[in-house]
N, C-alpha and C positions, 0 to 999 in steps of 0.2 A: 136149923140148918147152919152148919159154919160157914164163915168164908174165907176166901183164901186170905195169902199173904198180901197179893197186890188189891184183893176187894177191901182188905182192912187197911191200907195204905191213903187206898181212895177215899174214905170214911172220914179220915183224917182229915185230908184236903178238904172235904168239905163241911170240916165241921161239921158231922151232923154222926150218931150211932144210931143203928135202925133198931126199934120193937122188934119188927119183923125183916128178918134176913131175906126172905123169898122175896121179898117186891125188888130189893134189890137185885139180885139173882135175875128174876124175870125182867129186870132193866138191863141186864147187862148180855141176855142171851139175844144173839143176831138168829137169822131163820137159818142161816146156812147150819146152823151145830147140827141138827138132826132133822128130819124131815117128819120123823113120827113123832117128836114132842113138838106138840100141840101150842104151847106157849113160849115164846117170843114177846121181843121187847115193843113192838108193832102199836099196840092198842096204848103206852102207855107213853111211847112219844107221840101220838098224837093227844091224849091229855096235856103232857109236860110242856107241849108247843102252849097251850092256851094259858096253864101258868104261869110260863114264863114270859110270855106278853103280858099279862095284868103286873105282875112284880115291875116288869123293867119301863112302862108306861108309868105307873107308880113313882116309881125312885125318877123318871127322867123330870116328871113333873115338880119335884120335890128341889131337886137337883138347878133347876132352872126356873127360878120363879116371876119369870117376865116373858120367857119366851113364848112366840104364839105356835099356833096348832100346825102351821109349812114349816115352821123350824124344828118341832121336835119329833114329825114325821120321818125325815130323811135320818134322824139320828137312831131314832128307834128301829128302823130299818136294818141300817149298819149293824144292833147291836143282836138282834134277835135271827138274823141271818143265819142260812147253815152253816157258810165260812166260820162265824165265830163262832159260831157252838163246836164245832169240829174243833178251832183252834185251841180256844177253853178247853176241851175235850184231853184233849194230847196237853196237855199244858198238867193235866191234874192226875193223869194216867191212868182214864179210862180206856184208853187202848189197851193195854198191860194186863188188865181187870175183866174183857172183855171175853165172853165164852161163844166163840165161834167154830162156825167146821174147818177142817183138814184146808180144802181145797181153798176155802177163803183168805187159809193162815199162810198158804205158800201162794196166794197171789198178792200179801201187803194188804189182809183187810184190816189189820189192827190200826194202818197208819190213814185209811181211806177217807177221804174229807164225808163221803154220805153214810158209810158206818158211823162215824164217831160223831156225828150231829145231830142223829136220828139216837145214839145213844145217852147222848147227854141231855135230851129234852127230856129221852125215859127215864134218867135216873131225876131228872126232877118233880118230875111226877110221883115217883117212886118215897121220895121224901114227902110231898104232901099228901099223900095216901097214908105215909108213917106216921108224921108228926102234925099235920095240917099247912096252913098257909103262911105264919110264923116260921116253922121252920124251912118252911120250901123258900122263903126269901133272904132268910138268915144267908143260908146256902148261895145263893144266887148273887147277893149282893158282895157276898164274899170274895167266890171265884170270877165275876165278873170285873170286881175290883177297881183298877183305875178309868177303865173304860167308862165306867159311868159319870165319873168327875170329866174326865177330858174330852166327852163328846159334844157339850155345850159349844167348847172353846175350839173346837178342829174348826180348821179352816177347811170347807170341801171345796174340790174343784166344781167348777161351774157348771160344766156339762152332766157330771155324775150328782148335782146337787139338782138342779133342773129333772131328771131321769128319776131319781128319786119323787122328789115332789109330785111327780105328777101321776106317777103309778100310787102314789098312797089316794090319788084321786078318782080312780080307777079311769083315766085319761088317756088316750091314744101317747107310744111314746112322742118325743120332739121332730119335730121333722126339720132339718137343714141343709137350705139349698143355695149354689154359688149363684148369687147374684151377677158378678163380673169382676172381670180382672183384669187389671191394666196395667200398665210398667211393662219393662225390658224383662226380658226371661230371667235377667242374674237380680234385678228387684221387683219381679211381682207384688202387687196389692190385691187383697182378695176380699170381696165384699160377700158375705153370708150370713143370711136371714132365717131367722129360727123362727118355727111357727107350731102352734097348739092347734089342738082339735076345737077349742071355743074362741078362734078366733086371734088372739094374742099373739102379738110378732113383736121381734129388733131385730136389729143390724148390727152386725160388727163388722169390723175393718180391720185387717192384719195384713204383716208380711206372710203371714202363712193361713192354708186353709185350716188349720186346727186351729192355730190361736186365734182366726176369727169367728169358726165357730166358738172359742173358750168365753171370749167376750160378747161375743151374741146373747149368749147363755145368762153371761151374767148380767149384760143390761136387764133381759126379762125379769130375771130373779128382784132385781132392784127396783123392776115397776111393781112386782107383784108385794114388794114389801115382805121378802120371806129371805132377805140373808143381811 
């Protein structure tokens, strides 16, 4: 089966030529193209989802050989997300490549953050179904590129580093509540206390109720030994 101009563009991008053209193909068909063919990219992003967590768990480990298991939870998080599968998505122009129906093309499914995330997990699957697990990482660590060096080193905000952490623990989210506020209306101070399902709390203190939830967050973080 040939393929197009922009399926052989994408090929490129990812370094990778297929054995077989149909896996690709069936990576790259959304369910909207036709209702009577039967296959779609469905069954292969959810494979691609599992590969692409073992690769990028893999490399984060590799990448960071100190950090412990709260720190490279939130990063991995970050990287395996649909946002950036989408983003990578469009970045390599899987959109472009994508065989979708009529109706999805004239409402912007080419550009859609849950099309093009759901399809770039399928096309990684689609690789390790061609080539094995070698080249589905080749792939992977390619288009993922710098994100993987820079994830170590980002600084996260507090609250979305806390949020993270704790869903990878499968943890009730943070709970933050105004303790009290005192000052003049044009200098408020605002006291709020962040609290976990096992117990765990701080306080932070700001001129405002975000930055003192922002600091709340991160005292925790600093008790818990995870930033």
């Amino acid at each position: 089966m040939k393929l197009t101009k922009n399926q052989k563009l994408l090929c490129k991008q990812l370094d990778y030529t297929f054995v077989n053209n149909e896996l690709l193909i069936d990576a790259l068909t959304h369910s909207s193209l036709n209702k009577s063919i039967k296959v779609d990219n469905q069954r292969l992003e959810f494979l691609g989802d599992r590969v692409l967590a073992l690769v990028i768990a893999d490399a984060l480990l590799s990448v960071d050989l100190t950090a412990r298991e709260g720190q490279l939870a939130p990063r991995f998080n970050v990287l395996v997300k649909k946002e950036t599968c989408a983003e990578i998505a469009s970045n390599i122009g899987i959109g472009s490549a994508l065989l979708i129906g009529r109706s999805e093309v004239i409402s912007g499914g080419r550009q859609k953050m849950a099309i093009l995330g759901d399809a770039m997990e399928a096309v990684v699957a689609a690789i390790y179904l061609d080539g094995g697990l070698d080249s589905a990482r080749k792939s992977i660590l390619k288009v993922w590129g710098d994100r993987l060096i820079e994830a170590p080193k980002k600084s996260f905000e507090s609250k979305s580093f806390l949020q993270e952490w704790v869903q990878a623990r499968g943890m009730s989210p943070p709970i933050y509540e105004e303790i009290k506020r005192i000052g003049p209306d044009h200098a408020p101070l605002f006291y709020v206390e962040v609290s976990l399902d096992d117990g765990e709390t701080a306080l932070g203190t700001a001129a405002s109720k975000r930055a003192a939830e922002q600091e709340a967050a991160g005292k925790l973080l600093k008790r818990l030994s995870v930033r």
